[in-house]
KEDREN-716910 format. One record per residue: residue number from 1; y, x, z of N, C-alpha, C in turn. Coordinates in nm, 2 decimals. Layout:
N
     n      nyy      nxx      nzz     cayy     caxx     cazz      cyy      cxx      czz
   NUM        Y        X        Z        Y        X        Z        Y        X        Z
...
***
This chain:
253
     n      nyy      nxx      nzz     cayy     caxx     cazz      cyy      cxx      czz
     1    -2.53    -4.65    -2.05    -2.40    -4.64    -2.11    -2.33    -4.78    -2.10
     2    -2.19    -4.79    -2.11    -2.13    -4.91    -2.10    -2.04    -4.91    -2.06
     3    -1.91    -5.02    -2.03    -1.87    -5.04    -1.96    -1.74    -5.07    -2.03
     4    -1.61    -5.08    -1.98    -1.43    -5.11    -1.98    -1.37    -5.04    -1.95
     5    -1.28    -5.04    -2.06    -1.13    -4.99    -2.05    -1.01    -5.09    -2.06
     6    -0.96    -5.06    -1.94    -0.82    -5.17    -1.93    -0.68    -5.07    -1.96
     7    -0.65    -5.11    -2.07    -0.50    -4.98    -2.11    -0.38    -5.06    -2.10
     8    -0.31    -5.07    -1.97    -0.19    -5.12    -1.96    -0.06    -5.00    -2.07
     9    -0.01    -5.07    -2.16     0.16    -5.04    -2.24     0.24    -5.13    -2.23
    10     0.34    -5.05    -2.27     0.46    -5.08    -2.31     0.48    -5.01    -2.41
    11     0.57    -5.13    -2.50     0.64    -5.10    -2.67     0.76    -4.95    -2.61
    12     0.76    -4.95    -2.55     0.87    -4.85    -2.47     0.84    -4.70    -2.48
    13     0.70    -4.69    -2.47     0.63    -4.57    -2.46     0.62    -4.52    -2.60
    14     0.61    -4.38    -2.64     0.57    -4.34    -2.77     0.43    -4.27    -2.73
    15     0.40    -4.27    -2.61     0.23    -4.24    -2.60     0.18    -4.37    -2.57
    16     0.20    -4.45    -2.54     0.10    -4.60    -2.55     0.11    -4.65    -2.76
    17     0.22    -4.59    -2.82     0.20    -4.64    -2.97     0.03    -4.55    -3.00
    18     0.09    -4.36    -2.96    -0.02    -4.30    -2.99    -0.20    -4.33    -2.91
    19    -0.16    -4.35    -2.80    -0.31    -4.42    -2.78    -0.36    -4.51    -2.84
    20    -0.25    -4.66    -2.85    -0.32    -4.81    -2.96    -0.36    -4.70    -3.08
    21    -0.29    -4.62    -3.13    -0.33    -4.62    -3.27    -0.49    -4.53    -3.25
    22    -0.52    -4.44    -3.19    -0.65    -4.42    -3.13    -0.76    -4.52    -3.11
    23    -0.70    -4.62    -2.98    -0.78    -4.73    -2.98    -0.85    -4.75    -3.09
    24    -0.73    -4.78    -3.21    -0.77    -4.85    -3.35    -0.86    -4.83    -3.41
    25    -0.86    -4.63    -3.38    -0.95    -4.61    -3.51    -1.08    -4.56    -3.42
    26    -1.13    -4.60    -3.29    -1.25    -4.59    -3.22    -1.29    -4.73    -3.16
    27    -1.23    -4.79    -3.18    -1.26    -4.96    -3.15    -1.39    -4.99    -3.19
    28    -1.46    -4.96    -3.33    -1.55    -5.02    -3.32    -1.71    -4.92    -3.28
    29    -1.68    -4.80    -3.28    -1.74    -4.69    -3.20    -1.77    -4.74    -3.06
    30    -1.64    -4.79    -3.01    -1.67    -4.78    -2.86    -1.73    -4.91    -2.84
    31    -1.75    -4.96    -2.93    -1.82    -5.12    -2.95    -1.99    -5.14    -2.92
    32    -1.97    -5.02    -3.02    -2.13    -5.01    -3.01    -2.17    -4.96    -2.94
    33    -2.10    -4.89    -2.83    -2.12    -4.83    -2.70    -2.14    -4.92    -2.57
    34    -2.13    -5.04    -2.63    -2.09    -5.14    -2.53    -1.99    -5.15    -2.44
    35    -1.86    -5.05    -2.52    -1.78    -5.03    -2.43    -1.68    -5.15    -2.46
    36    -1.57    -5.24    -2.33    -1.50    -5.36    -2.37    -1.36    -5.25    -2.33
    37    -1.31    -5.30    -2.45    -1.14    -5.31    -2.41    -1.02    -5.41    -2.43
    38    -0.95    -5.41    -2.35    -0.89    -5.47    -2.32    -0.72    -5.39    -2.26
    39    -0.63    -5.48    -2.37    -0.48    -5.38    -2.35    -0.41    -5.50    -2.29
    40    -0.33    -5.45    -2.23    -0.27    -5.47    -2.11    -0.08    -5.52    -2.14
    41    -0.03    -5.59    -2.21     0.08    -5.56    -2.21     0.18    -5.55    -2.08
    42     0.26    -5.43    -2.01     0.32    -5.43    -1.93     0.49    -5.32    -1.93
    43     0.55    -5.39    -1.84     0.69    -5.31    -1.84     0.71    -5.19    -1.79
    44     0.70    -5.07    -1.87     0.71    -4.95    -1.82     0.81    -4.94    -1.69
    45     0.95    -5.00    -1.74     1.03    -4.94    -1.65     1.04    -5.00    -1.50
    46     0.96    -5.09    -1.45     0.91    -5.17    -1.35     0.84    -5.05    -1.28
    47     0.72    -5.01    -1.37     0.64    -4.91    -1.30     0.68    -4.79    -1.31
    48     0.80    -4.73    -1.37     0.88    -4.63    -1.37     0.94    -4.62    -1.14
    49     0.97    -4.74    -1.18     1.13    -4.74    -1.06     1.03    -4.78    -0.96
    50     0.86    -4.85    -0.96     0.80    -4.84    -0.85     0.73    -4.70    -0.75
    51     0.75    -4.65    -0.88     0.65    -4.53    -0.86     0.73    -4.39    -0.80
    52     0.88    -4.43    -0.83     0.98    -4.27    -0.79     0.96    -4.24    -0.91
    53     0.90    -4.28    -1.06     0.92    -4.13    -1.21     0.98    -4.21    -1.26
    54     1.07    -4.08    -1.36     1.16    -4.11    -1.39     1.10    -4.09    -1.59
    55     1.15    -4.14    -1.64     1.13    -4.09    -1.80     1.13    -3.95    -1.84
    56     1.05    -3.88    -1.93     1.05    -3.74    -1.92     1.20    -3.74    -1.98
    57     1.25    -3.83    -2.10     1.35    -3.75    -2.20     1.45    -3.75    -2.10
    58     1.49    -3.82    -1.98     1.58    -3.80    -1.86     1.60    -3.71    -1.79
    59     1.48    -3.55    -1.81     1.50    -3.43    -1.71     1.51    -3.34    -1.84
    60     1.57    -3.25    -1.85     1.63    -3.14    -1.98     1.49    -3.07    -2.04
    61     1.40    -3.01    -1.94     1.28    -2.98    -1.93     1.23    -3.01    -2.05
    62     1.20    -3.15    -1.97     1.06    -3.22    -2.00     1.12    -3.28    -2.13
    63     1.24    -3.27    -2.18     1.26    -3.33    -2.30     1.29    -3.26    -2.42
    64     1.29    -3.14    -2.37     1.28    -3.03    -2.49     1.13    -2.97    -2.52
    65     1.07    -2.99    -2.43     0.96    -2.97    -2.42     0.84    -3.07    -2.54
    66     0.95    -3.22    -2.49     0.89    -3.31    -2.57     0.92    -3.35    -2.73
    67     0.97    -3.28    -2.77     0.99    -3.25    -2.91     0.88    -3.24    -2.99
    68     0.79    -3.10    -2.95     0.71    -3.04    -2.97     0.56    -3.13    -2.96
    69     0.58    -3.17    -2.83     0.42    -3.28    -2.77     0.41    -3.38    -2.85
    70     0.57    -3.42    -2.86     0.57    -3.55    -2.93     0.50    -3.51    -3.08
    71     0.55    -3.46    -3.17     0.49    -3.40    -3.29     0.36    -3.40    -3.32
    72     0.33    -3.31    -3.22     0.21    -3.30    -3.25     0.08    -3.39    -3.21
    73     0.12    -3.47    -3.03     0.05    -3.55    -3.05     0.08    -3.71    -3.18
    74     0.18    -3.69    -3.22     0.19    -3.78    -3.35     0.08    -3.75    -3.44
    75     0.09    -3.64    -3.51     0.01    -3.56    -3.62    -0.09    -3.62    -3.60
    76    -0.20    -3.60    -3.45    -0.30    -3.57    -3.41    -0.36    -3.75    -3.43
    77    -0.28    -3.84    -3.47    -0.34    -3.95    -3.51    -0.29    -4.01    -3.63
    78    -0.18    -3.92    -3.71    -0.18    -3.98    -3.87    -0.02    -4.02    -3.86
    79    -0.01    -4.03    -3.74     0.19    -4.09    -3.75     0.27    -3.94    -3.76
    80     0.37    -4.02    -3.84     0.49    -3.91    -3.91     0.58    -3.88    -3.88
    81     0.67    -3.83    -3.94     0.78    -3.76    -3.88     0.90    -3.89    -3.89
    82     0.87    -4.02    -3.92     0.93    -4.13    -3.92     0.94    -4.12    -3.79
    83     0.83    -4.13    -3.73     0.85    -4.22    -3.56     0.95    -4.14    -3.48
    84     1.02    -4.19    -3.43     1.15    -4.14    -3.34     1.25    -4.26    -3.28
    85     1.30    -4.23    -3.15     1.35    -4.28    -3.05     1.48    -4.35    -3.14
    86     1.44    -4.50    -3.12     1.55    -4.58    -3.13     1.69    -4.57    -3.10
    87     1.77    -4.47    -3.08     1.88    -4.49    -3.05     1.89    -4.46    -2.87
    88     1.96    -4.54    -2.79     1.96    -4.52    -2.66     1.85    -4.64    -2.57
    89     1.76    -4.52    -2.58     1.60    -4.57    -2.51     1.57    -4.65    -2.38
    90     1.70    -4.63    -2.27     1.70    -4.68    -2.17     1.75    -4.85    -2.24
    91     1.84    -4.86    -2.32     1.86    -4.99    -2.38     1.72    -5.07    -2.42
    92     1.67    -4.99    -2.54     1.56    -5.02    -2.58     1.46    -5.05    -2.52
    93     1.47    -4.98    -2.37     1.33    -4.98    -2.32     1.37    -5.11    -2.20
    94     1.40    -5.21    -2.26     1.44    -5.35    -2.21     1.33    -5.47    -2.31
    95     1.18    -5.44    -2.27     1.09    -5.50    -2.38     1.03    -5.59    -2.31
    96     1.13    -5.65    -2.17     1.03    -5.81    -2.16     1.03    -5.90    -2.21
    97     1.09    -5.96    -2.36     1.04    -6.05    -2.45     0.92    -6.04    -2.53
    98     0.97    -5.93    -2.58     0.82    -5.88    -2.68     0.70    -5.86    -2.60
    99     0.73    -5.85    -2.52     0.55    -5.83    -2.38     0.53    -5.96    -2.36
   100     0.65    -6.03    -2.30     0.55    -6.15    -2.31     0.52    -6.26    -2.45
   101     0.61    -6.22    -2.52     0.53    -6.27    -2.67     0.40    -6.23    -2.64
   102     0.36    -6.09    -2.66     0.23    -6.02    -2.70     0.15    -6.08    -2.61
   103     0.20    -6.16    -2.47     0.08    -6.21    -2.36     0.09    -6.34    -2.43
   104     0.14    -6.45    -2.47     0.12    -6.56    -2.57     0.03    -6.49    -2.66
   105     0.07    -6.44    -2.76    -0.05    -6.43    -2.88    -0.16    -6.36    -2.83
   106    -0.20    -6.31    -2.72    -0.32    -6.25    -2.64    -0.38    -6.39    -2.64
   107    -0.34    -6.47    -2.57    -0.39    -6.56    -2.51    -0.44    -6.67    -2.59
   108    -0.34    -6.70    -2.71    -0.38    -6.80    -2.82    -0.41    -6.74    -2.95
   109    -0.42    -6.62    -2.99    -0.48    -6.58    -3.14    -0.64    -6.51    -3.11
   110    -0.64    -6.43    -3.25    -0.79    -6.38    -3.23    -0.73    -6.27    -3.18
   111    -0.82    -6.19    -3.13    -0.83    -6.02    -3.08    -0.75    -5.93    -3.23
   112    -0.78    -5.94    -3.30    -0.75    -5.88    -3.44    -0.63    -5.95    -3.49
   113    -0.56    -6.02    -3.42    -0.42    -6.09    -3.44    -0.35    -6.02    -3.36
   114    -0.43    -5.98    -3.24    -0.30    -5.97    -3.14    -0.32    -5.81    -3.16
   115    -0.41    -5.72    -3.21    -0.38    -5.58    -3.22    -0.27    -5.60    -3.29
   116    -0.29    -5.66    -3.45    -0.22    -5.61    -3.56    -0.04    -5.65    -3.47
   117    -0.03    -5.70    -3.42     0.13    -5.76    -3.35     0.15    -5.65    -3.28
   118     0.11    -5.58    -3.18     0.10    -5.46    -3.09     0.14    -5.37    -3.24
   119     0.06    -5.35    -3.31     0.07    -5.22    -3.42     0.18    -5.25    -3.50
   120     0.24    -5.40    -3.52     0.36    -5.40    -3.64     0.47    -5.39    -3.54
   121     0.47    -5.44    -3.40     0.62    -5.44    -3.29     0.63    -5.33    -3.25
   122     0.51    -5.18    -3.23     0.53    -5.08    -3.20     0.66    -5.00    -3.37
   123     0.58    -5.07    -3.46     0.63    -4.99    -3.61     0.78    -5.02    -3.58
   124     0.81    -5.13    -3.56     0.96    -5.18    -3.59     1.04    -5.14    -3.48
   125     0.94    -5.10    -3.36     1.02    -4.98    -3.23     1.11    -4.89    -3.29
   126     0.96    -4.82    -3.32     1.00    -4.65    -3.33     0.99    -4.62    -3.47
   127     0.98    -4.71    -3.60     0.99    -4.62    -3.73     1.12    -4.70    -3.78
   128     1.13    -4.83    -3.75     1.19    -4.94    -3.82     1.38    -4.90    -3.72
   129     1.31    -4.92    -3.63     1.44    -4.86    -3.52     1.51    -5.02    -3.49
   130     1.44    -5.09    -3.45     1.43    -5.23    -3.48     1.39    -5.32    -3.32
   131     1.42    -5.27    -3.24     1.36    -5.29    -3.12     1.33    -5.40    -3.08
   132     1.24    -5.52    -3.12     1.25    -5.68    -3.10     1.27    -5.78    -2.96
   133     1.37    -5.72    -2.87     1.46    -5.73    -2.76     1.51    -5.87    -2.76
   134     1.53    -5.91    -2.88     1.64    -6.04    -2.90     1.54    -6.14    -2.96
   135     1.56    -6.27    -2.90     1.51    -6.37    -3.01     1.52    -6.38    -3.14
   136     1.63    -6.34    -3.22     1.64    -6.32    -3.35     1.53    -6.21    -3.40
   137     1.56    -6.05    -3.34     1.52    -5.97    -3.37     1.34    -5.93    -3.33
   138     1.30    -6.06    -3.25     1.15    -6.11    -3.21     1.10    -6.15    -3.32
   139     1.18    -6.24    -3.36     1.12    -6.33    -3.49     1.13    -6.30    -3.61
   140     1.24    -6.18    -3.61     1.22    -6.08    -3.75     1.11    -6.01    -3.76
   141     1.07    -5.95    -3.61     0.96    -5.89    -3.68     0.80    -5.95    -3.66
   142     0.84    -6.05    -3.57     0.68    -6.12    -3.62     0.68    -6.21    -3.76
   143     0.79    -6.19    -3.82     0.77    -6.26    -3.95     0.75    -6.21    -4.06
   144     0.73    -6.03    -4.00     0.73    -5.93    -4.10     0.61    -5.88    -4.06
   145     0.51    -5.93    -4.00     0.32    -5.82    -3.95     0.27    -5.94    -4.05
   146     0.23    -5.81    -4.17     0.14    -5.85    -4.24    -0.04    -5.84    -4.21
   147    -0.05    -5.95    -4.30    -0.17    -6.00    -4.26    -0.28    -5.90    -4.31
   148    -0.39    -5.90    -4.25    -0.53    -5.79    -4.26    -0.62    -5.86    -4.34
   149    -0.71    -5.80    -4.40    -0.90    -5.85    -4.40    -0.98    -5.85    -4.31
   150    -1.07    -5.92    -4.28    -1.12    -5.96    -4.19    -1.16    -5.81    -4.10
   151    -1.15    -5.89    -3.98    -1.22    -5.77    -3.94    -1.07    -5.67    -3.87
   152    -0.92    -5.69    -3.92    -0.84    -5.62    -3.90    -0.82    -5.46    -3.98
   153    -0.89    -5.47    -4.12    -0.86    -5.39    -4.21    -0.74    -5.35    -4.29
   154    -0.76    -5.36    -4.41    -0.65    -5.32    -4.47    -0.58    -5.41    -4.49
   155    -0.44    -5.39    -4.56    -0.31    -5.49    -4.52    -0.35    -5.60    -4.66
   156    -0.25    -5.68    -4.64    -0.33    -5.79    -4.78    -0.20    -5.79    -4.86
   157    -0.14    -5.76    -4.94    -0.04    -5.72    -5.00     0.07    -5.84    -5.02
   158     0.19    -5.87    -4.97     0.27    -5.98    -4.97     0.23    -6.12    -4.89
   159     0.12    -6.09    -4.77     0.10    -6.20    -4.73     0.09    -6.13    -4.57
   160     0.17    -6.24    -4.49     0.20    -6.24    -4.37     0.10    -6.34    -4.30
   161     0.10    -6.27    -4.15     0.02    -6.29    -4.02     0.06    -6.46    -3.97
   162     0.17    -6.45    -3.96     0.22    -6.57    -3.87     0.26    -6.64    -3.99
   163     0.28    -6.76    -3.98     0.38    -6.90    -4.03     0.51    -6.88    -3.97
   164     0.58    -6.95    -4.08     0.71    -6.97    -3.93     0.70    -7.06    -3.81
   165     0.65    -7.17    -3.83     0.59    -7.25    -3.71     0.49    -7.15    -3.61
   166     0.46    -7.08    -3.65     0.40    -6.97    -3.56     0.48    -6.90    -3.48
   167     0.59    -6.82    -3.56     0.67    -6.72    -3.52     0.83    -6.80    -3.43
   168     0.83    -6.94    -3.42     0.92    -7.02    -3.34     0.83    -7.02    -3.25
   169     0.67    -7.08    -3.27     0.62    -7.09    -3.14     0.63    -6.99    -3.04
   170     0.63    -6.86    -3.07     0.56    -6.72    -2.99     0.72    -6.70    -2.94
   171     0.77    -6.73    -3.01     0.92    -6.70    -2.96     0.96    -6.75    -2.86
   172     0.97    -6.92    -2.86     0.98    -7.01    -2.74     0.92    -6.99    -2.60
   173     0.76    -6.94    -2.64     0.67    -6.91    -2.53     0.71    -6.78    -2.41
   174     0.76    -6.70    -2.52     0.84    -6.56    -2.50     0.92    -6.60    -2.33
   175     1.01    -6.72    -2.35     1.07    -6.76    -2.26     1.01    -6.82    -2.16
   176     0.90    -6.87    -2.14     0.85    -6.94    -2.04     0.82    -6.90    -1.92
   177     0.80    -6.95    -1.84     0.79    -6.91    -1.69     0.60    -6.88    -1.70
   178     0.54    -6.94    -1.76     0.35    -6.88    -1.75     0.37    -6.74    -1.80
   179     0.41    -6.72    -1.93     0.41    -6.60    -1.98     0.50    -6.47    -1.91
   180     0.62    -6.52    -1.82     0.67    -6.43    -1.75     0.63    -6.39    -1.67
   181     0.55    -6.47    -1.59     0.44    -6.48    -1.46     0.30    -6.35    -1.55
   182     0.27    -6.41    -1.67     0.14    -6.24    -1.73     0.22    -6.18    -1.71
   183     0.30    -6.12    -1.75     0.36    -5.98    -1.75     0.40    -5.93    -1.64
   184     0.42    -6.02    -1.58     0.48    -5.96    -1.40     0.31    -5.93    -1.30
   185     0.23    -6.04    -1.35     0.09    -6.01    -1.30     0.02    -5.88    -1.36
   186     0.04    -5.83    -1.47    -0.02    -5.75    -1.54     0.07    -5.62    -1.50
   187     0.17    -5.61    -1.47     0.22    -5.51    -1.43     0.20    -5.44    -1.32
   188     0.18    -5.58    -1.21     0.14    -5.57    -1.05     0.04    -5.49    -1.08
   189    -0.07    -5.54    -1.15    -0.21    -5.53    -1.18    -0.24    -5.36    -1.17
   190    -0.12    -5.31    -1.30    -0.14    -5.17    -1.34    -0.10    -5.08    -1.19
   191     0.00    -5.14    -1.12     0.08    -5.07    -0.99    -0.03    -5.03    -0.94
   192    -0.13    -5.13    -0.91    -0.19    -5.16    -0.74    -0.32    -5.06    -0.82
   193    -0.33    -5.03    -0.96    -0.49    -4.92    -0.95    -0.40    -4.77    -0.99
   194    -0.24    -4.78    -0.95    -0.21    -4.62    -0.93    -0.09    -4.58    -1.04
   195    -0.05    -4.71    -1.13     0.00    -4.63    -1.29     0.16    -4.58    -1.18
   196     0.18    -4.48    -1.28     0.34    -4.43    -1.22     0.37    -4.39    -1.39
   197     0.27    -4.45    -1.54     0.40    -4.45    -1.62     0.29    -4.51    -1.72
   198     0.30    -4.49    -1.86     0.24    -4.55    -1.95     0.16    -4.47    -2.04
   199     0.05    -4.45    -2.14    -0.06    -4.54    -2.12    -0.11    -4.53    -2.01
   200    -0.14    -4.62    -1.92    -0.22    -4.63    -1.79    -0.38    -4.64    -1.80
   201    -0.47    -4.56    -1.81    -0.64    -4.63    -1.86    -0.70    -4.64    -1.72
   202    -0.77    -4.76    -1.69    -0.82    -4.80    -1.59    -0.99    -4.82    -1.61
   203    -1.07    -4.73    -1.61    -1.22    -4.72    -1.66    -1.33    -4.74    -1.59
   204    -1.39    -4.83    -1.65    -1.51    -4.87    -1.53    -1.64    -4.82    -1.58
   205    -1.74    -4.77    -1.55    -1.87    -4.71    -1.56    -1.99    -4.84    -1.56
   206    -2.03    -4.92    -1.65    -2.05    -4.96    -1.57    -2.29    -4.99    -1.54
   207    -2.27    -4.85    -1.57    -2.39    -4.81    -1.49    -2.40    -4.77    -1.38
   208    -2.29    -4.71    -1.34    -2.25    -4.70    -1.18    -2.17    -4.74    -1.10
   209    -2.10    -4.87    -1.19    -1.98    -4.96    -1.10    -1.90    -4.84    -1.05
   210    -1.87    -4.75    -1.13    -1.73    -4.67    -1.06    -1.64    -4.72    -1.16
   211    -1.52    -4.70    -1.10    -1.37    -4.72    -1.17    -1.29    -4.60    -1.14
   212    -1.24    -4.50    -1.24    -1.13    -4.41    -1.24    -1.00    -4.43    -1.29
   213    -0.91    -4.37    -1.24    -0.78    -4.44    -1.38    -0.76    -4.27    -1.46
   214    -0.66    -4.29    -1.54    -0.67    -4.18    -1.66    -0.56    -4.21    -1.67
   215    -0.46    -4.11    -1.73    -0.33    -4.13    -1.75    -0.29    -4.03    -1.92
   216    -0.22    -4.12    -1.99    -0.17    -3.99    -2.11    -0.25    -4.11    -2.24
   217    -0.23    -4.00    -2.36    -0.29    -4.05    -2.46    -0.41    -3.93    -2.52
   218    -0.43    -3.83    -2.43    -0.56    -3.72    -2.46    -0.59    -3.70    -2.38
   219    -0.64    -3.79    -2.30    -0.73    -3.76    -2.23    -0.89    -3.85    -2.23
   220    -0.92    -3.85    -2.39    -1.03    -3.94    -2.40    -1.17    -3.88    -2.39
   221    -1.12    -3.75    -2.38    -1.27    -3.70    -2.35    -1.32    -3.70    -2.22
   222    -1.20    -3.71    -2.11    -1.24    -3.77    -2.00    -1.30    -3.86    -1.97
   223    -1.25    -3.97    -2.04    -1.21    -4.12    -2.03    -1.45    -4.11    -2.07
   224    -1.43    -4.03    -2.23    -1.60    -4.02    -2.30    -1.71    -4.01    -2.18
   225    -1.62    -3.91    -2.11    -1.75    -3.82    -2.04    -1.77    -3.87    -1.86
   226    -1.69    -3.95    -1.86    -1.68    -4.10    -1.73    -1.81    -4.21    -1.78
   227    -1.72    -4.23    -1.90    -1.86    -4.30    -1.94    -2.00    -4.32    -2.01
   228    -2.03    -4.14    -1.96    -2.14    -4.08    -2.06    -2.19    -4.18    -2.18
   229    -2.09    -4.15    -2.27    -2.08    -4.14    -2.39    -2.08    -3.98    -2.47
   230    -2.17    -4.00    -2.57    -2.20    -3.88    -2.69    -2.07    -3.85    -2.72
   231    -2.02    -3.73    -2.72    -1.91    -3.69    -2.75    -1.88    -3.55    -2.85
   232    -1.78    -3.50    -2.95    -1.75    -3.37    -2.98    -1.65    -3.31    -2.94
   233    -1.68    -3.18    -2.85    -1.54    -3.17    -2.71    -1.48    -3.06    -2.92
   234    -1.38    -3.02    -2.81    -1.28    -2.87    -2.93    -1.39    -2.77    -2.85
   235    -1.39    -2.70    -2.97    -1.47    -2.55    -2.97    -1.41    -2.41    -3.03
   236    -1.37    -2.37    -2.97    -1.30    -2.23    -3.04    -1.44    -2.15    -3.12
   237    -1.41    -2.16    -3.25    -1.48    -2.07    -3.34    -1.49    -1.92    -3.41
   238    -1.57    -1.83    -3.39    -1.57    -1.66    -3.43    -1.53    -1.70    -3.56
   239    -1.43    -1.56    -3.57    -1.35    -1.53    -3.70    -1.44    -1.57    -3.81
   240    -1.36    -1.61    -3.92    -1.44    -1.61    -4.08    -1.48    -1.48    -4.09
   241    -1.59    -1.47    -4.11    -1.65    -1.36    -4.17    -1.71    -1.27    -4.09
   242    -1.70    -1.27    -3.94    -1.79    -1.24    -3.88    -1.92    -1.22    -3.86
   243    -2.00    -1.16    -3.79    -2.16    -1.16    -3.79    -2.19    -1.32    -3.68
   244    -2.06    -1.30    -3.56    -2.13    -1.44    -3.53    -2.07    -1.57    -3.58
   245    -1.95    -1.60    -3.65    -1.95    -1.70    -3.76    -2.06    -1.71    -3.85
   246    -2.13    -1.62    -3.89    -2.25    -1.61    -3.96    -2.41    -1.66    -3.89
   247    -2.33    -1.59    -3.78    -2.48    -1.67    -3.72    -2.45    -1.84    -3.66
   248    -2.34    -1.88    -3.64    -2.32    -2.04    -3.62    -2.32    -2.09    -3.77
   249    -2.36    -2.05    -3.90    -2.30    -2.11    -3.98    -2.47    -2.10    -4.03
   250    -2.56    -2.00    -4.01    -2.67    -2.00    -4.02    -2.77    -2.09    -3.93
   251    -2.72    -2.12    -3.81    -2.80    -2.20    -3.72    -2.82    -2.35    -3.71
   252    -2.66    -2.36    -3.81    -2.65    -2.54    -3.87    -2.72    -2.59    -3.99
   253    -2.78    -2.43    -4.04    -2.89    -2.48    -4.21    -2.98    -2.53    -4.14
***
């Protein structure tokens, strides 16, 4: 058993928020699995317009359709009926400051610094409605990700992640030509192993040195059973009260 997962997002995506928040709560599961991960910040709409796709909420379809998906794959990891599309998304979905922030503080914080940034700039996306596009509106919200217990636990009540000397720094960096250079490398990166949108999972085996890519935010049982990892698939269960409910409910004493 073993091996990597490379999950290229974007803050743009509302299935890259719902996979991070997955990540989150299997991170240290897939730890002891020896499995490494590693997220990716990259510009959806790059890999949109490379690929020929277009955004689902763009075709009438697929966006009524997504009402429903969206919902429920919300539910399906604890997020609420808060989360919802910013206003006009094609605006919004203009997040190459905040990516390459997130490739600065990748690069200079701890791992558990730079989740909790991913998890508070996705919040201020899609609940806050707050889209951190602008220098100003960068440094509002990294001055608002409160700080964790060790380990990236629970929140610490009135105390914040960054300094302001922190949150000028990540901001300045934002603009730099190294950090515009990650994001444009990490994007290439996602292109060239196939992504045509976001979460992109790029998985390596690596008891058998294979690599598959995986697309979506449910498809981790795939992703499990790539990397023969122990897994619990869904099981459709005989009615309550049945003789064979009775006998699966007898077979687990």
């Amino acid at each position: 058993m073993g091996g990597r997962i490379d999950v290229y997002i974007d803050l743009a995506s509302l299935y890259s928020y719902i996979a991070l928040v997955q990540l989150l709560k299997t991170q240290d599961l897939l730890r002891q699995h020896s499995v490494e991960v590693e997220i990716h910040p990259v510009l959806l709409g790059a890999i949109n317009a490379a690929s020929g796709n277009k955004p689902p909420w763009t075709l009438p379809a697929k966006a009524a359709y997504g009402t429903h998906d969206s919902r429920r794959s919300l539910s399906s990891v604890g997020l609420g009926a808060d989360v919802s599309p910013p206003g006009d998304l094609m605006e919004a979905g203009k997040t190459q400051l905040p990516l390459r922030a997130l490739h600065f503080v990748k690069a200079r914080y701890p791992a558990d610094t730079y989740l909790a940034t991913w998890r508070h700039l996705l919040r201020a996306f899609w609940t806050l409605h707050e889209p951190p596009n602008t220098p100003a509106a960068l440094a509002k919200a990294l001055a608002d990700v409160p700080a964790t217990t060790p380990g990236g636990g629970e929140e610490e009540e009135g105390k914040r992640l960054f300094t302001a000397d922190d949150v000028d720094r990540i901001v300045r960096a934002a603009a730099e030509p190294a950090y515009k250079d990650a994001l444009r490398r990490a994007t290439e990166e996602a292109q060239q192993r196939g992504a045509f949108g976001a979460p992109w999972l790029w998985v390596t085996n690596a008891a058998t040195g294979r690599s598959e890519p995986f697309f979506g935010s449910d498809r981790w049982h795939h992703v499990y059973e790539f990397l023969g990892l122990p897994y619990q698939d869904v099981a459709l269960l005989p009615p309550p009260g049945s003789e064979k409910e009775k006998g699966v409910r007898a077979s687990k004493l």
